[in-house]
mmCIF file of the N, C-alpha and C atoms, coordinates in Angstrom:
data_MODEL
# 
_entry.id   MODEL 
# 
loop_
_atom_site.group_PDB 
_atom_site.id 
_atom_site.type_symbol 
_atom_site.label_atom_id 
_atom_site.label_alt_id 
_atom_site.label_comp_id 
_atom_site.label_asym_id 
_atom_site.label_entity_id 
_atom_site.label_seq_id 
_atom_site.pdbx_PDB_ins_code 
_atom_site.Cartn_x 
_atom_site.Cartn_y 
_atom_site.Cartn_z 
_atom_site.occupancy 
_atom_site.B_iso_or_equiv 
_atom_site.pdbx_formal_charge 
_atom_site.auth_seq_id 
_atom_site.auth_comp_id 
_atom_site.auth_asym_id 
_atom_site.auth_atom_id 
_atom_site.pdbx_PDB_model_num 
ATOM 1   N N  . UNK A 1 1  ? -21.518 -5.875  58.870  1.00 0.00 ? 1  UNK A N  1 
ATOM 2   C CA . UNK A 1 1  ? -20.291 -5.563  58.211  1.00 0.00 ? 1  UNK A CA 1 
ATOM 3   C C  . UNK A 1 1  ? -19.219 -5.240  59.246  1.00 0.00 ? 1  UNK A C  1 
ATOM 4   N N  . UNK A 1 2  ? -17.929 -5.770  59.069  1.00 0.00 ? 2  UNK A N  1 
ATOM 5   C CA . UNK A 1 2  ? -16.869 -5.523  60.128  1.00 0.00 ? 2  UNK A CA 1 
ATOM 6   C C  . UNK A 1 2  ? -15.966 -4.158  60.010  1.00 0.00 ? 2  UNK A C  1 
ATOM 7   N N  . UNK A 1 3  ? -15.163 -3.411  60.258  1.00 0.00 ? 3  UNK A N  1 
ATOM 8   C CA . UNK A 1 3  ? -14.714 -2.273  59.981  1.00 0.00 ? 3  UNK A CA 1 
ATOM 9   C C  . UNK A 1 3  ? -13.847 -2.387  58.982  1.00 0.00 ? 3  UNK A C  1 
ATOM 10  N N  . UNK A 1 4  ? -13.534 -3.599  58.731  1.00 0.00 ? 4  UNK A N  1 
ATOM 11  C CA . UNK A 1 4  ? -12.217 -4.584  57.942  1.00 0.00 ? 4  UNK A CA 1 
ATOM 12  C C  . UNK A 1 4  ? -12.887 -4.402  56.460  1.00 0.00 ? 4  UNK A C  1 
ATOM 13  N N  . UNK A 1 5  ? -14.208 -4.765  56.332  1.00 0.00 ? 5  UNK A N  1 
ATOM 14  C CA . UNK A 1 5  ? -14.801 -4.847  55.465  1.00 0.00 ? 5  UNK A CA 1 
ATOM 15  C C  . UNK A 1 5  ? -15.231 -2.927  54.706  1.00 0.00 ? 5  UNK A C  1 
ATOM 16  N N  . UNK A 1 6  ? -15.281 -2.392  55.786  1.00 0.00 ? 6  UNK A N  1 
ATOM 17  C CA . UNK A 1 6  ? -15.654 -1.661  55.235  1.00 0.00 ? 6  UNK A CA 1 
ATOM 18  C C  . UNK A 1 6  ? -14.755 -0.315  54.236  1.00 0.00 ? 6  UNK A C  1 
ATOM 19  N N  . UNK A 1 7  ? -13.487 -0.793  55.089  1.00 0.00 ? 7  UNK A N  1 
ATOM 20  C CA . UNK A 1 7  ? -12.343 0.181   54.840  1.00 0.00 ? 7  UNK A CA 1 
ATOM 21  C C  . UNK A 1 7  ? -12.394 -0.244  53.281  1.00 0.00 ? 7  UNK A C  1 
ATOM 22  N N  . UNK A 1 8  ? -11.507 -1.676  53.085  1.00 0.00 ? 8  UNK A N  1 
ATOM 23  C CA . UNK A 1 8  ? -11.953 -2.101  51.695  1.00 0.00 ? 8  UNK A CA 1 
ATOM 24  C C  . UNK A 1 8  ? -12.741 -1.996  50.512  1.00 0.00 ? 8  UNK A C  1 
ATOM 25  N N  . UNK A 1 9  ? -14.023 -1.799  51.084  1.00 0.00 ? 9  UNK A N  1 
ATOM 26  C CA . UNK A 1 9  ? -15.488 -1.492  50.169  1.00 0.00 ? 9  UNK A CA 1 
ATOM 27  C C  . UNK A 1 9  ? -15.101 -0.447  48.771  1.00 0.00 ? 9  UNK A C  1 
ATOM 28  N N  . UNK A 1 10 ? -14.530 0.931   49.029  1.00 0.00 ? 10 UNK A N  1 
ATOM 29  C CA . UNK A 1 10 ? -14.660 1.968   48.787  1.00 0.00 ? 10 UNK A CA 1 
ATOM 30  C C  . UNK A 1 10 ? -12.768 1.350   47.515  1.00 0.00 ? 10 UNK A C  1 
ATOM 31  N N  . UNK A 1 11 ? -12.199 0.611   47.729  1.00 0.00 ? 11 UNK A N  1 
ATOM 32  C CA . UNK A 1 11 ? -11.246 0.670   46.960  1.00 0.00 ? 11 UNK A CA 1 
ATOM 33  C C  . UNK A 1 11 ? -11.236 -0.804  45.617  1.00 0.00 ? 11 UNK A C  1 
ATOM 34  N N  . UNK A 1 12 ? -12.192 -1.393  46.551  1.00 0.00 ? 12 UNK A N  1 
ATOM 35  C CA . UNK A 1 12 ? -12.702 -2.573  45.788  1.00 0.00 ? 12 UNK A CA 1 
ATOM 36  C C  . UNK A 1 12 ? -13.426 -1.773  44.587  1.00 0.00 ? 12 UNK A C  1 
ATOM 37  N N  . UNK A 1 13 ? -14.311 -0.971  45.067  1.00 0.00 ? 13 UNK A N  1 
ATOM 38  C CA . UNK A 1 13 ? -15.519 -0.327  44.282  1.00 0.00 ? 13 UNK A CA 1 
ATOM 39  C C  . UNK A 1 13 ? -14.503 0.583   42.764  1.00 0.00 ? 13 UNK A C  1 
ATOM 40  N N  . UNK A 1 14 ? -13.405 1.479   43.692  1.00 0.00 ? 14 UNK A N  1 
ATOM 41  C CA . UNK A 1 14 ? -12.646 2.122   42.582  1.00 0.00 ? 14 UNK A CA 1 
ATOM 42  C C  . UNK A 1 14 ? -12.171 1.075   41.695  1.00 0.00 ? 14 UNK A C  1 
ATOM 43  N N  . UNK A 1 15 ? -11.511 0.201   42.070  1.00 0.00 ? 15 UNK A N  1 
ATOM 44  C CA . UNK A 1 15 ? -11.186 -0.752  41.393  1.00 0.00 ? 15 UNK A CA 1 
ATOM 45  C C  . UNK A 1 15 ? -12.053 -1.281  39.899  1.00 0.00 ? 15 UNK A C  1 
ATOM 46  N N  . UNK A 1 16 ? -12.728 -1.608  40.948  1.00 0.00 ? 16 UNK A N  1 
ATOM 47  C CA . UNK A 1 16 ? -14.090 -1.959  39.769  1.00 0.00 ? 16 UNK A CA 1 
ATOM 48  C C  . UNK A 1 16 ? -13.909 -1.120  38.255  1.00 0.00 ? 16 UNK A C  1 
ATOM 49  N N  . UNK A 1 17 ? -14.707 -0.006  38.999  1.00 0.00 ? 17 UNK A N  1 
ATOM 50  C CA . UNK A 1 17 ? -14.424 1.391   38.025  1.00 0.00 ? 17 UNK A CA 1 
ATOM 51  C C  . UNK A 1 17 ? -13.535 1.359   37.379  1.00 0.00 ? 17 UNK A C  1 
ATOM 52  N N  . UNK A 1 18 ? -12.355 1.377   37.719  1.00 0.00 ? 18 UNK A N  1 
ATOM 53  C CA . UNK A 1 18 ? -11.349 1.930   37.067  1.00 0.00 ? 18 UNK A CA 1 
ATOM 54  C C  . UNK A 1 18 ? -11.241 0.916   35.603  1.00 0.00 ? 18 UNK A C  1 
ATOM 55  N N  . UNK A 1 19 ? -11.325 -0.697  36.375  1.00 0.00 ? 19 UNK A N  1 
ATOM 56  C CA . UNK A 1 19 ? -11.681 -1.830  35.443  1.00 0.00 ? 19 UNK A CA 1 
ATOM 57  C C  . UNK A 1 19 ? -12.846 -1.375  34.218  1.00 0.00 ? 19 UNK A C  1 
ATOM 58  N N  . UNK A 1 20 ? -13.489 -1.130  34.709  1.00 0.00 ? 20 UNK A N  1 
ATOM 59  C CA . UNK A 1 20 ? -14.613 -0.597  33.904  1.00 0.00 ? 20 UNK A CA 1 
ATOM 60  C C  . UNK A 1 20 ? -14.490 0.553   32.169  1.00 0.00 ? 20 UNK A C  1 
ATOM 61  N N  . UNK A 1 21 ? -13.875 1.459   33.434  1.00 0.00 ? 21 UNK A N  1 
ATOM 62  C CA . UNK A 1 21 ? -13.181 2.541   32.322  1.00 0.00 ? 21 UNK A CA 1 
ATOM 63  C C  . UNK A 1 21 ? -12.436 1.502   31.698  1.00 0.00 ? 21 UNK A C  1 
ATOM 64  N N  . UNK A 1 22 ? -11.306 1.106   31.880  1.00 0.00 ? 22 UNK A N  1 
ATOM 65  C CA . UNK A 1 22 ? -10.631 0.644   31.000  1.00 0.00 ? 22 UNK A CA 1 
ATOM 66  C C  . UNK A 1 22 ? -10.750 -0.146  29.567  1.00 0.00 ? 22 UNK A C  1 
ATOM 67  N N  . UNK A 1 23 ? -12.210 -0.771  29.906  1.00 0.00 ? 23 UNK A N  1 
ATOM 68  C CA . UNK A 1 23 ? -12.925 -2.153  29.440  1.00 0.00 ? 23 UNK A CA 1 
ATOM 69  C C  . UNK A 1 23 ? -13.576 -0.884  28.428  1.00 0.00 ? 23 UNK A C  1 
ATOM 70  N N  . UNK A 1 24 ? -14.221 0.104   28.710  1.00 0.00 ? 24 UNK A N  1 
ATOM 71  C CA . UNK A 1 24 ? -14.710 0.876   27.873  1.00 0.00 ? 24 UNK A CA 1 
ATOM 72  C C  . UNK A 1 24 ? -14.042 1.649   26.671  1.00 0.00 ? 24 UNK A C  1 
ATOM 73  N N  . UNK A 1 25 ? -12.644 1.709   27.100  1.00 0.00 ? 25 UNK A N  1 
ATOM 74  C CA . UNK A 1 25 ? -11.747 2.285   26.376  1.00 0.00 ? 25 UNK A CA 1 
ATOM 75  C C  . UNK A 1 25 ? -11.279 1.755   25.171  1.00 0.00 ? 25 UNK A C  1 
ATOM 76  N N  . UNK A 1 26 ? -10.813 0.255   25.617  1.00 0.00 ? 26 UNK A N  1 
ATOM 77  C CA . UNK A 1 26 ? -10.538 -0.613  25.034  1.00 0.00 ? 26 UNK A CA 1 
ATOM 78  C C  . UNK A 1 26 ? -11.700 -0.357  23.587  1.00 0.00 ? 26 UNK A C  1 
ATOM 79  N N  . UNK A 1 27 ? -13.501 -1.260  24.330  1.00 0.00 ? 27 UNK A N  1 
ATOM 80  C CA . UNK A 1 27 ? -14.108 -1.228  23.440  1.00 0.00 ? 27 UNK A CA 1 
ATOM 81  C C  . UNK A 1 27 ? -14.619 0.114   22.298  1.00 0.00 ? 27 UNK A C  1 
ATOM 82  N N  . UNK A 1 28 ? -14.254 0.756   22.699  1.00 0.00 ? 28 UNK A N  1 
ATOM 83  C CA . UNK A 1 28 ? -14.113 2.676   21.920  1.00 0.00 ? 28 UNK A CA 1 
ATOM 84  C C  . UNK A 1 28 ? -13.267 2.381   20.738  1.00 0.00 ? 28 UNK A C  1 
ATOM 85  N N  . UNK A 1 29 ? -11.895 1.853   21.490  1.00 0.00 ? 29 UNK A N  1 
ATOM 86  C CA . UNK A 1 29 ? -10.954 1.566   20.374  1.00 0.00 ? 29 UNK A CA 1 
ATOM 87  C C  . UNK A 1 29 ? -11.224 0.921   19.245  1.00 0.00 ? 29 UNK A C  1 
ATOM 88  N N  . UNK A 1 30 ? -11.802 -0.428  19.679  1.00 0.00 ? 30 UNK A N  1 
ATOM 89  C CA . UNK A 1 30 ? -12.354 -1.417  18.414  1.00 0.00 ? 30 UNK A CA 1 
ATOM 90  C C  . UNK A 1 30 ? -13.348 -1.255  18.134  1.00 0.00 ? 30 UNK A C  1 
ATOM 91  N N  . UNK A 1 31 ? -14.211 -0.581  18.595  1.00 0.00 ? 31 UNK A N  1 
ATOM 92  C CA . UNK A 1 31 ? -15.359 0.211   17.560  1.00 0.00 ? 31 UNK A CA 1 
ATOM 93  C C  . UNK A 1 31 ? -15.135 1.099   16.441  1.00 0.00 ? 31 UNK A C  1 
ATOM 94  N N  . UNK A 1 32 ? -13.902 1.906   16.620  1.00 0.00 ? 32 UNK A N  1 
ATOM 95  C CA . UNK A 1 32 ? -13.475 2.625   16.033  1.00 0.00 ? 32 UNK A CA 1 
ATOM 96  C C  . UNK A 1 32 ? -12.975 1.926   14.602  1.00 0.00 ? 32 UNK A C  1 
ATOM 97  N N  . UNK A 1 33 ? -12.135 0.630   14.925  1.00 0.00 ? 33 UNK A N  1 
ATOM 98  C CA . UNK A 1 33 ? -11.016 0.073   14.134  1.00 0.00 ? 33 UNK A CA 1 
ATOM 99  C C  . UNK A 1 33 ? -12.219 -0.377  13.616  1.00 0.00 ? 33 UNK A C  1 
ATOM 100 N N  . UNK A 1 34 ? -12.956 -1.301  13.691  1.00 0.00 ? 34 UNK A N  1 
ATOM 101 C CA . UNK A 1 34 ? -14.336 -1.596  12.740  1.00 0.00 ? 34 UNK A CA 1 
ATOM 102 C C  . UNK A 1 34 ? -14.941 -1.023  12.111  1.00 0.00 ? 34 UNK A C  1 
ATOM 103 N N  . UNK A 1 35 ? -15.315 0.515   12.681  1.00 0.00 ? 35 UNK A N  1 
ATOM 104 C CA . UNK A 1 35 ? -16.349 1.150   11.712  1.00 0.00 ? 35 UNK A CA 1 
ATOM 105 C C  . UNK A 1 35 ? -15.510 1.505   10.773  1.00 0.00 ? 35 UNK A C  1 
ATOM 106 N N  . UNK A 1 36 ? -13.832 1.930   10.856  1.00 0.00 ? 36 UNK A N  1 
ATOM 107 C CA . UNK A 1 36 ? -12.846 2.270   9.805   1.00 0.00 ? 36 UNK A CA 1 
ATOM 108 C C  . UNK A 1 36 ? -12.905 1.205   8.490   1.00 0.00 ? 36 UNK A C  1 
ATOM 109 N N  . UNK A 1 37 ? -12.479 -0.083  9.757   1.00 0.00 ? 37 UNK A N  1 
ATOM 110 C CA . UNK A 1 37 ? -12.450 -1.470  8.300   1.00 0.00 ? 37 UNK A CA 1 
ATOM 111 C C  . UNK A 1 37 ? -14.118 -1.268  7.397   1.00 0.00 ? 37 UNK A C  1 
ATOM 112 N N  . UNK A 1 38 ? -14.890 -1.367  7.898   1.00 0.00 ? 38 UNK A N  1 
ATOM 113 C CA . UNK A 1 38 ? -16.286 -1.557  6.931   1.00 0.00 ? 38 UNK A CA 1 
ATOM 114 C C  . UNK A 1 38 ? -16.806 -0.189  6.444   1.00 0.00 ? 38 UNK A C  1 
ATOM 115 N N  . UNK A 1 39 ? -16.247 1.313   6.475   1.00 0.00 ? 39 UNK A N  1 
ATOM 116 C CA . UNK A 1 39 ? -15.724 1.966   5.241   1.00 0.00 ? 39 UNK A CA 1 
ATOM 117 C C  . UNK A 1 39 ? -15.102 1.853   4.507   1.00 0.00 ? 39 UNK A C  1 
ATOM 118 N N  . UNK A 1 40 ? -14.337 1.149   4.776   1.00 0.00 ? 40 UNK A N  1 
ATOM 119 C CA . UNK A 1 40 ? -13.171 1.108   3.622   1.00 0.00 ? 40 UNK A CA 1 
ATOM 120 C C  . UNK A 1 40 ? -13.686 -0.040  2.789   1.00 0.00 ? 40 UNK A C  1 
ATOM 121 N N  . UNK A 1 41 ? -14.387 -1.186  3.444   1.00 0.00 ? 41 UNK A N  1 
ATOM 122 C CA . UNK A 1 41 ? -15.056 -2.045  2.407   1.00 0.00 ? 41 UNK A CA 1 
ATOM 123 C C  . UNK A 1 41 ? -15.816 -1.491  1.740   1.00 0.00 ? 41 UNK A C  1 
ATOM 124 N N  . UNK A 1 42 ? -16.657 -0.953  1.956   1.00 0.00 ? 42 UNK A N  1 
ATOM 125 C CA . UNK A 1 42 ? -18.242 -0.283  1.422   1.00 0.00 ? 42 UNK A CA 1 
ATOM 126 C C  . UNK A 1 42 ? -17.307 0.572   0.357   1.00 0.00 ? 42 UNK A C  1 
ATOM 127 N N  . UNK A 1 43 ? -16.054 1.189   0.535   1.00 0.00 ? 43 UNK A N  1 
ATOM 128 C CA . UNK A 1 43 ? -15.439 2.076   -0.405  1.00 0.00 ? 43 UNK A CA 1 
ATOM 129 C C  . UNK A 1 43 ? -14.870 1.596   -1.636  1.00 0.00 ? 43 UNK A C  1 
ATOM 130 N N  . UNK A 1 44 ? -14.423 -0.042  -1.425  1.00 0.00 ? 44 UNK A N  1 
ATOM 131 C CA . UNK A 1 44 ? -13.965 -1.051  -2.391  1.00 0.00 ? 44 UNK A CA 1 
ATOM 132 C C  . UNK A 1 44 ? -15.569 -1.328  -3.019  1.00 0.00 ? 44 UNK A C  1 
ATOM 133 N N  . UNK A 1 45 ? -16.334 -2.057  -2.049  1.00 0.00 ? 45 UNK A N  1 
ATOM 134 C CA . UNK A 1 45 ? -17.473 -2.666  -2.723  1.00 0.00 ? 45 UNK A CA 1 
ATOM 135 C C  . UNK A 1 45 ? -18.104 -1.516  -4.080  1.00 0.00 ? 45 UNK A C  1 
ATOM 136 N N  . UNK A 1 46 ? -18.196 -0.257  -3.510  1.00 0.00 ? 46 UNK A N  1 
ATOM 137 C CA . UNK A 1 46 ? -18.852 1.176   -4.118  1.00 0.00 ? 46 UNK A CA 1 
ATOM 138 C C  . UNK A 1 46 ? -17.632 1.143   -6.001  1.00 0.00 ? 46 UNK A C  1 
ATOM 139 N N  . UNK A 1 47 ? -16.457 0.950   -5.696  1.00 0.00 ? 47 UNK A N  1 
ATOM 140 C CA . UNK A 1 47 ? -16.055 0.537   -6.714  1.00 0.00 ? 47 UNK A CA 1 
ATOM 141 C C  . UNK A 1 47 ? -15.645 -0.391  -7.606  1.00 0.00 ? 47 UNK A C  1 
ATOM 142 N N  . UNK A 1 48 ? -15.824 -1.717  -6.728  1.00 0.00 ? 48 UNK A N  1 
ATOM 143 C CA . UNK A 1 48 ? -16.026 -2.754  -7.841  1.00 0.00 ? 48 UNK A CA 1 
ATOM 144 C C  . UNK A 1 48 ? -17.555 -2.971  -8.352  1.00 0.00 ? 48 UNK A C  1 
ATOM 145 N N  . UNK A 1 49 ? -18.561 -2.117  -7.754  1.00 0.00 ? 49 UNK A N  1 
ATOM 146 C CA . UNK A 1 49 ? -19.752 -2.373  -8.595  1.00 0.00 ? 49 UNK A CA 1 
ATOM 147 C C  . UNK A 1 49 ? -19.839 -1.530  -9.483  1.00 0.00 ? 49 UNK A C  1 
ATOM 148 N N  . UNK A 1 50 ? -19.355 -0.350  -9.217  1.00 0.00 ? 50 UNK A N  1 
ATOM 149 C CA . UNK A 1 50 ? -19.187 0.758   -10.628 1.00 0.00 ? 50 UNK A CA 1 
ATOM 150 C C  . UNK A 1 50 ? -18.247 -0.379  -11.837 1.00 0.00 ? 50 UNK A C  1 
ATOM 151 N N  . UNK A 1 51 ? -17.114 -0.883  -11.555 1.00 0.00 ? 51 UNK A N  1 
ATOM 152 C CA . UNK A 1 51 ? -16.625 -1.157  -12.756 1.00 0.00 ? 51 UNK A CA 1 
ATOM 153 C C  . UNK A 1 51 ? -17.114 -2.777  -13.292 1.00 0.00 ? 51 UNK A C  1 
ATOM 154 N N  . UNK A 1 52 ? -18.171 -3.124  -12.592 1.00 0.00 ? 52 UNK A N  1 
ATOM 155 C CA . UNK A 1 52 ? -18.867 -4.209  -13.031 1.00 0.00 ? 52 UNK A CA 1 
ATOM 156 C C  . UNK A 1 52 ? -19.797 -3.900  -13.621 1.00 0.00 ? 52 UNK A C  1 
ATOM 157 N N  . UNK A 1 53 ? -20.554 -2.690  -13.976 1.00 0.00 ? 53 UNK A N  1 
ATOM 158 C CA . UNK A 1 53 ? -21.613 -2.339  -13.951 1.00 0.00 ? 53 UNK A CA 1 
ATOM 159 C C  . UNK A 1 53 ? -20.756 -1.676  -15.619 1.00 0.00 ? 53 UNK A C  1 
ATOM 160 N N  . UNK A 1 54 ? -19.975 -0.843  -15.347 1.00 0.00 ? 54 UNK A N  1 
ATOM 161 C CA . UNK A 1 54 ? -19.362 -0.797  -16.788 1.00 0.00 ? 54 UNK A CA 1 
ATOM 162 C C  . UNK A 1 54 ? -18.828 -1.911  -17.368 1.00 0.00 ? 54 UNK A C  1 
ATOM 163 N N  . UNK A 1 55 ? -18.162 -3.180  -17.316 1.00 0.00 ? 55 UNK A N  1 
ATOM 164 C CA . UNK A 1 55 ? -18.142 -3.826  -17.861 1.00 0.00 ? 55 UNK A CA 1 
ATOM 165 C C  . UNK A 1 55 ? -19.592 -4.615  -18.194 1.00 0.00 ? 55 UNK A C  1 
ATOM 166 N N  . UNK A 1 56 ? -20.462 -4.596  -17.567 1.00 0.00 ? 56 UNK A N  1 
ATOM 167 C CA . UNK A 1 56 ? -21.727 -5.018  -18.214 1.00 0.00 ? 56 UNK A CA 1 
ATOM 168 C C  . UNK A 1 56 ? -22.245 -4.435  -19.703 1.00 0.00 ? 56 UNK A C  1 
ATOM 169 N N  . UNK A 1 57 ? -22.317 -3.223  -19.245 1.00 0.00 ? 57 UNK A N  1 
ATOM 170 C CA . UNK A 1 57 ? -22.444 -1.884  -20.108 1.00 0.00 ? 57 UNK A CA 1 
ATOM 171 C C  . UNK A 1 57 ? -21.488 -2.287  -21.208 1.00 0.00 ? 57 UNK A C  1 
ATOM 172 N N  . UNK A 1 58 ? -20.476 -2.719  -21.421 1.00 0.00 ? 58 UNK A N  1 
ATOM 173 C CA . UNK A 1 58 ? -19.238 -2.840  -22.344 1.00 0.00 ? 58 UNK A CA 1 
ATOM 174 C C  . UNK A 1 58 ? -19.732 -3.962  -23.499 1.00 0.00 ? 58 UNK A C  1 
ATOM 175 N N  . UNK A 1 59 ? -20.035 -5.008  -22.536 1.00 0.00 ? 59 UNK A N  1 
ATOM 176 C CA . UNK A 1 59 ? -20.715 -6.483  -23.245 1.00 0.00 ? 59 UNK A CA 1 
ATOM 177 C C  . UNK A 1 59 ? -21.710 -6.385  -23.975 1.00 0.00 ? 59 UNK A C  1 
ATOM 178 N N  . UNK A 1 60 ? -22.417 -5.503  -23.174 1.00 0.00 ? 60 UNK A N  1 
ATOM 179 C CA . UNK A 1 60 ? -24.146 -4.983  -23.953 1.00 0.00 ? 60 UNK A CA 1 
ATOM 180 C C  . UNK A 1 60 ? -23.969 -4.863  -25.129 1.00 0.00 ? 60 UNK A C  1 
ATOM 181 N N  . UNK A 1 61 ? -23.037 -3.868  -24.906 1.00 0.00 ? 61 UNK A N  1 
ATOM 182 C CA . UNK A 1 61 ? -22.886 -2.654  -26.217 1.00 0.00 ? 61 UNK A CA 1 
ATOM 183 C C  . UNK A 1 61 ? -22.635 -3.454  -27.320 1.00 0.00 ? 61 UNK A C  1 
ATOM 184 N N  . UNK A 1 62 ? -21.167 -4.389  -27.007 1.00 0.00 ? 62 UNK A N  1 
ATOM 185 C CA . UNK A 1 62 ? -20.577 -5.005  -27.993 1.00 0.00 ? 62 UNK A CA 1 
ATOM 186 C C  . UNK A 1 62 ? -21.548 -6.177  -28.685 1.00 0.00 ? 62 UNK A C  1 
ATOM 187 N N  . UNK A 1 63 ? -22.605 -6.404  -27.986 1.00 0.00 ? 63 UNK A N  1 
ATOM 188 C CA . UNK A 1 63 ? -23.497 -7.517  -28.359 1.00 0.00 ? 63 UNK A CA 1 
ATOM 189 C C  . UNK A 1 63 ? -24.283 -6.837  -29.260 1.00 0.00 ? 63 UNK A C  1 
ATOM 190 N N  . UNK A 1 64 ? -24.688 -5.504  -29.691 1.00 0.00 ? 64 UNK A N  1 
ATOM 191 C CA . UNK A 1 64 ? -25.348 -4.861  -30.291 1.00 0.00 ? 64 UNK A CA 1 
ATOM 192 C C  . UNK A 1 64 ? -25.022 -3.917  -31.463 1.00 0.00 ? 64 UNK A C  1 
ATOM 193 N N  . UNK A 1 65 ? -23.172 -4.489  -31.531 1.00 0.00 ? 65 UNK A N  1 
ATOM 194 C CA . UNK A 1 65 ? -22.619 -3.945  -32.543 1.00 0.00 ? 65 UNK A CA 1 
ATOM 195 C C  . UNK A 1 65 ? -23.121 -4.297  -33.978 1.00 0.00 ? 65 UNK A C  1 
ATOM 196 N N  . UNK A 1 66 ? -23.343 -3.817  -35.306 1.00 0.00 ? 66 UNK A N  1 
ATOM 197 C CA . UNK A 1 66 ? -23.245 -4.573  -36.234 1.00 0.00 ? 66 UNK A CA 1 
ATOM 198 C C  . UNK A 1 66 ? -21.719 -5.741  -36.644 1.00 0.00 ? 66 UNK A C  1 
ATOM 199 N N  . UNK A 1 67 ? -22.388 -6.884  -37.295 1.00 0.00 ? 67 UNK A N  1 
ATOM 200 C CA . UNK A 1 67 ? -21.761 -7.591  -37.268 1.00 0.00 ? 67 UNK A CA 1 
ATOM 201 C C  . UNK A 1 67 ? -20.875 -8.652  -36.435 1.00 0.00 ? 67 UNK A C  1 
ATOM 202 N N  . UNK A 1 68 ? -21.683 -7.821  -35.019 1.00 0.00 ? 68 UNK A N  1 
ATOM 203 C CA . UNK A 1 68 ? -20.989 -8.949  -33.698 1.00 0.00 ? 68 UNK A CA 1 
ATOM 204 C C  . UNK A 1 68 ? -21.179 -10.253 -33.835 1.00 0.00 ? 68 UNK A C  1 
ATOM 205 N N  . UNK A 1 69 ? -22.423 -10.643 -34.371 1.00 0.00 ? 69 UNK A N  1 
ATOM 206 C CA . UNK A 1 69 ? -23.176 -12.097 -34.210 1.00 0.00 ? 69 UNK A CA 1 
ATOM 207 C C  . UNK A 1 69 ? -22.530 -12.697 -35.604 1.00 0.00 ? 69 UNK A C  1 
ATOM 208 N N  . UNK A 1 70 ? -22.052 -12.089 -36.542 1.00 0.00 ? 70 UNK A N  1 
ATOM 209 C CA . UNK A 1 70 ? -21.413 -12.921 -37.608 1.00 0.00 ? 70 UNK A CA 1 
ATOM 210 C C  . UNK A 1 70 ? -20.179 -13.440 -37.395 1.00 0.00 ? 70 UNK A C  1 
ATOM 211 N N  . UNK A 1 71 ? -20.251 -15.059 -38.160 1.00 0.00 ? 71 UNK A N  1 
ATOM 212 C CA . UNK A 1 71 ? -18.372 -15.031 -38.061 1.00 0.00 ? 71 UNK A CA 1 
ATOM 213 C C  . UNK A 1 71 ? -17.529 -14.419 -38.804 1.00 0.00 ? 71 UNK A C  1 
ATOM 214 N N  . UNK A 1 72 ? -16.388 -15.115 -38.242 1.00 0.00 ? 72 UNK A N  1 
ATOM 215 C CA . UNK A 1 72 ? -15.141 -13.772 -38.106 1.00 0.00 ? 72 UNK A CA 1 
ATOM 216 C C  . UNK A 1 72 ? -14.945 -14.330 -39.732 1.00 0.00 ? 72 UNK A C  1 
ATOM 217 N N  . UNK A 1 73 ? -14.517 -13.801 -40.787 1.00 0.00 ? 73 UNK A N  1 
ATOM 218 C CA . UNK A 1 73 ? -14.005 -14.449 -42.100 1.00 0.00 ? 73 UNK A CA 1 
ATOM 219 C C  . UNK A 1 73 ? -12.631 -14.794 -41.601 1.00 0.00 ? 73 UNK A C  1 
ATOM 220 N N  . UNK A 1 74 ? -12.540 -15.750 -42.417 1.00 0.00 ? 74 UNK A N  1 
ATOM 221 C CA . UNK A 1 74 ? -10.864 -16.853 -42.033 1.00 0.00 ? 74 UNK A CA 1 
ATOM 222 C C  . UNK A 1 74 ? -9.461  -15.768 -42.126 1.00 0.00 ? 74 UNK A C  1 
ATOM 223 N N  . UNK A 1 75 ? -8.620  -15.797 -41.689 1.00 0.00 ? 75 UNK A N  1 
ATOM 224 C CA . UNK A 1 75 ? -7.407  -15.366 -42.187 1.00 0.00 ? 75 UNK A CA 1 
ATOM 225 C C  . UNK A 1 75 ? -6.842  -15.414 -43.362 1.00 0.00 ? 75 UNK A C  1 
ATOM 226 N N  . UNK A 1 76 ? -6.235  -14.453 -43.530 1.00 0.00 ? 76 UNK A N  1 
ATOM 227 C CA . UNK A 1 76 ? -5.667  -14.367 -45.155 1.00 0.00 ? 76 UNK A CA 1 
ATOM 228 C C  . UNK A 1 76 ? -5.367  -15.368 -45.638 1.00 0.00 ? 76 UNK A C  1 
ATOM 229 N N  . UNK A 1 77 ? -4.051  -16.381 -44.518 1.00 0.00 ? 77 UNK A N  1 
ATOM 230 C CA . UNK A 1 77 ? -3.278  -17.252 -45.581 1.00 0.00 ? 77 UNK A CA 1 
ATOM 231 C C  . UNK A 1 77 ? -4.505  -18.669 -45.565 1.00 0.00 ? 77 UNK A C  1 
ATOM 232 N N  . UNK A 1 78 ? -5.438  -18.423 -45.498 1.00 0.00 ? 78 UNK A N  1 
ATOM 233 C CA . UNK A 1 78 ? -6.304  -19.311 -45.897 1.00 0.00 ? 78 UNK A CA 1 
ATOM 234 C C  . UNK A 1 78 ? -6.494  -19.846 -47.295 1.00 0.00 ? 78 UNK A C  1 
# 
């Protein structure tokens, strides 16, 4: 190794690092912004299955009304 080389070594190396940190920071950030976005899905998903789950519930019901399965009698001005 030449003395040239070596002076360098030690700022190359910070360099690195510093690159490093940065690269880590970055990815912190968008870990963050992701785990936010896919709560907030799971928070939509959590309520469109509740109100699918009541509209199921809704259909049931109405299928088990009396008189659901009969037809409708005609309109008056029939």
């Amino acid at each position: 190794m030449t003395d040239n080389a070596a002076m360098t070594e030690p700022h190359d190396l910070a360099a690195r690092i510093d690159a490093l940190e940065m690269r880590l920071t970055e990815q912190e950030v968008t870990i963050d912004d992701l785990n936010a976005t896919i709560t907030a899905q799971w928070r939509q998903i959590d309520a469109l299955a509740r109100k699918v789950a009541k509209l199921v519930e809704d259909v049931e019901e109405a299928g088990h009304r009396p008189g659901s399965g009969a037809p409708e009698p005609p309109p008056p001005h029939y």
